[in-house]
C-alpha positions as CSV (number, residue, x, y, z in Angstrom):
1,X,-1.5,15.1,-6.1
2,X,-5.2,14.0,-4.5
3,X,-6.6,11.1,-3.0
4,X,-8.6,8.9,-4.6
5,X,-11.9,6.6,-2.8
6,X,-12.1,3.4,-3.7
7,X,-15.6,1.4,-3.4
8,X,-14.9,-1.9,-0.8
9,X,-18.0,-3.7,-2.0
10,X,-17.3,-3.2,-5.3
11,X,-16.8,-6.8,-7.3
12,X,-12.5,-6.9,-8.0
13,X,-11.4,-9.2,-10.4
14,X,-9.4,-12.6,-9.2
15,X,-6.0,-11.3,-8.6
16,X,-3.0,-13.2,-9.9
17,X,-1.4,-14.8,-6.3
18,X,-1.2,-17.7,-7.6
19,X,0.5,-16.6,-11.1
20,X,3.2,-14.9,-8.6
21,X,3.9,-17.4,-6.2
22,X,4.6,-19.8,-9.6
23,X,7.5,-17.4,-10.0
24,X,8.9,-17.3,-6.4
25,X,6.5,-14.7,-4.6
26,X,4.5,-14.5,-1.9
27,X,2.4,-11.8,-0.8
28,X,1.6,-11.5,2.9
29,X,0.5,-9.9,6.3
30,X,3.8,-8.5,7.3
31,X,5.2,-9.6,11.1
32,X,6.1,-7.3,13.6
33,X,9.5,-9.5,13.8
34,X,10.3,-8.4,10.1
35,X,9.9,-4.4,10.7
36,X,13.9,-4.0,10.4
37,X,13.9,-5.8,7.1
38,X,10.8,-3.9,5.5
39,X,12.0,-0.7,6.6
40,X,15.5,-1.3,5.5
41,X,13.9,-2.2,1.7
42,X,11.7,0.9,1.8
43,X,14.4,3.2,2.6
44,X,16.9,1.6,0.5
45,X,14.2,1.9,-2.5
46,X,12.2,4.8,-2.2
47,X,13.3,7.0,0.6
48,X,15.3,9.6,-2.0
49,X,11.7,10.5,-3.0
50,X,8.8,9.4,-0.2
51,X,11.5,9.7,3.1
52,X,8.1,9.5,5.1
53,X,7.1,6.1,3.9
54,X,9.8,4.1,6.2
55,X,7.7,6.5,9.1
56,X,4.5,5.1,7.9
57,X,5.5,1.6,7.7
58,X,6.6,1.7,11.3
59,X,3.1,2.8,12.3
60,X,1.3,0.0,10.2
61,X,3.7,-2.4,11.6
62,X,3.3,-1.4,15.1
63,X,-0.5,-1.9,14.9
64,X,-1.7,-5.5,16.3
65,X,-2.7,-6.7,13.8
66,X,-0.2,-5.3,11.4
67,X,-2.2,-2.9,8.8
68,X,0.8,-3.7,6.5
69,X,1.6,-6.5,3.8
70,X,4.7,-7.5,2.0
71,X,5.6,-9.2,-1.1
72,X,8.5,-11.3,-0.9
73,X,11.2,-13.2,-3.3
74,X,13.8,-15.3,-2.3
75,X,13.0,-14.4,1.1
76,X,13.6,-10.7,0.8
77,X,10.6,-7.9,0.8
78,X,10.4,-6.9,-2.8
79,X,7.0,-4.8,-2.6
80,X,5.1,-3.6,0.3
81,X,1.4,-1.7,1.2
82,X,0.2,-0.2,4.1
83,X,-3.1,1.1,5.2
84,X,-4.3,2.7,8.5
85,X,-0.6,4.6,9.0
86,X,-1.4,7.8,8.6
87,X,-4.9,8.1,9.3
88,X,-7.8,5.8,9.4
89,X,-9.4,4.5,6.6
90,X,-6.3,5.3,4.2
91,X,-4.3,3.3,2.1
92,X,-0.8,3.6,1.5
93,X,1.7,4.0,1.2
94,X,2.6,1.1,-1.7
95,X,5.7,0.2,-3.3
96,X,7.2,-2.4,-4.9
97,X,11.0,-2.7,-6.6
98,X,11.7,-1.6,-10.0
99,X,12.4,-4.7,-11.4
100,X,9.5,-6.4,-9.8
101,X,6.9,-4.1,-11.3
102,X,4.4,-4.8,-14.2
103,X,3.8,-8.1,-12.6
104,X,0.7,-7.4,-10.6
105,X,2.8,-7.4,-7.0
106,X,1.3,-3.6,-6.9
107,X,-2.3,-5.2,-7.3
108,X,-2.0,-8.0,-5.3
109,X,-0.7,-6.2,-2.0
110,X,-3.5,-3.5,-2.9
111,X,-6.3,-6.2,-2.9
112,X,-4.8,-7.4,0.5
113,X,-5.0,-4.2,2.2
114,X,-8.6,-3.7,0.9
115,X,-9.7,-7.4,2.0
116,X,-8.4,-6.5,5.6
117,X,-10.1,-3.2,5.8
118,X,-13.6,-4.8,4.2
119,X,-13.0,-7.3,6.9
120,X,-12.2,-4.5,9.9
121,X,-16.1,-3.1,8.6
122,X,-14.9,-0.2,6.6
123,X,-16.7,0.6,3.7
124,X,-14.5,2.7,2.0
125,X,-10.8,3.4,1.2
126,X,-8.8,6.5,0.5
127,X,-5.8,6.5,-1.5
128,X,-3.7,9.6,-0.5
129,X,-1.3,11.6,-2.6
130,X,-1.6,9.8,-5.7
131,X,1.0,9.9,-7.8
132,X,-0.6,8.2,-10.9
133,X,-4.2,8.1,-11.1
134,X,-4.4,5.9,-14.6
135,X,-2.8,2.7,-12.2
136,X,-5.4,3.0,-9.5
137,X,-8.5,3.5,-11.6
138,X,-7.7,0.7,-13.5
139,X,-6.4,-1.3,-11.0
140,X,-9.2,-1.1,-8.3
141,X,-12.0,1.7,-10.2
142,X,-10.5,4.1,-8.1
143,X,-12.2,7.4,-8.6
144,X,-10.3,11.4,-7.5
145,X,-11.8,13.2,-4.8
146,X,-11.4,16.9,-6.2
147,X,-10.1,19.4,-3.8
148,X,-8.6,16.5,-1.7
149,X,-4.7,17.6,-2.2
150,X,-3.2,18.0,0.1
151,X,-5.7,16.7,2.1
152,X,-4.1,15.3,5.7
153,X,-0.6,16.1,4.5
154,X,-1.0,19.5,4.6
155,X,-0.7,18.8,8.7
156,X,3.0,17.4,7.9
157,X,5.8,19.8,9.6
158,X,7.3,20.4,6.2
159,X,4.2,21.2,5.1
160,X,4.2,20.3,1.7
């Protein structure tokens, strides 16, 4: 898997917040105070495959501002994106649950995370370890850095 740069001056269509929040959710900065819950959903939903995503999390959500946003139904996290956790300038990772996908929560949370880091003055974001590079070209032109896998994850203990 490789990383993919993304453009932060690039032009990004409207994204469909409002469309969501007609059908019950909201898409946020995440709260320090809700680390326990958003941890809890990311291990309950994807730690079988990503177990270092609840570790990331905890880094985004430590950070002051949090570098992490949430997308919530019914007052429960049902999608989450982080960027900053693992190293500077890179987004992920991004998750949302099964039956809350194809909805545009994946976009949404993605467009916040690139607001925030347009707004911190970076001019670019990487994407690590993509898993499917057909959602993030067409969701943000996303474009593959070759040779990039596996990039800053080759530093990980395991050591992929």
């Amino acid at each position: 898997m490789s990383d993919m740069l993304v453009n932060l001056y690039a032009e990004r269509e409207t994204d469909n917040r409002i469309a969501l929040a007609a059908n019950g959710v909201t898409c946020k900065r995440a709260l320090a105070l809700d680390k326990q819950s958003i941890i809890g959903f990311v291990k309950q939903h994807f730690s079988t495959d990503n177990e270092g995503w609840a570790d990331e999390c905890s880094v985004a959500l430590g950070r002051q501002p949090g570098s992490c946003f949430v997308a919530v139904s019914e007052q429960q996290p049902i999608g989450f994106a982080c960027y900053d956790a693992t190293a500077k300038g890179m987004v992920g990772p991004l998750g949302v649950a099964a039956s809350y996908r194809q909805q545009g929560v994946a976009t949404v949370l993605l467009n916040l995370c690139f607001e925030a880091m347009k707004a911190d003055g970076y001019a670019y974001a990487v994407i690590g370890w993509v898993s499917s590079e057909d959602f993030y070209r067409k969701c943000c032109g996303a474009i593959a850095i070759p040779g990039s896998a596996p990039g800053v994850y080759s530093r990980m203990l395991n050591n992929l």
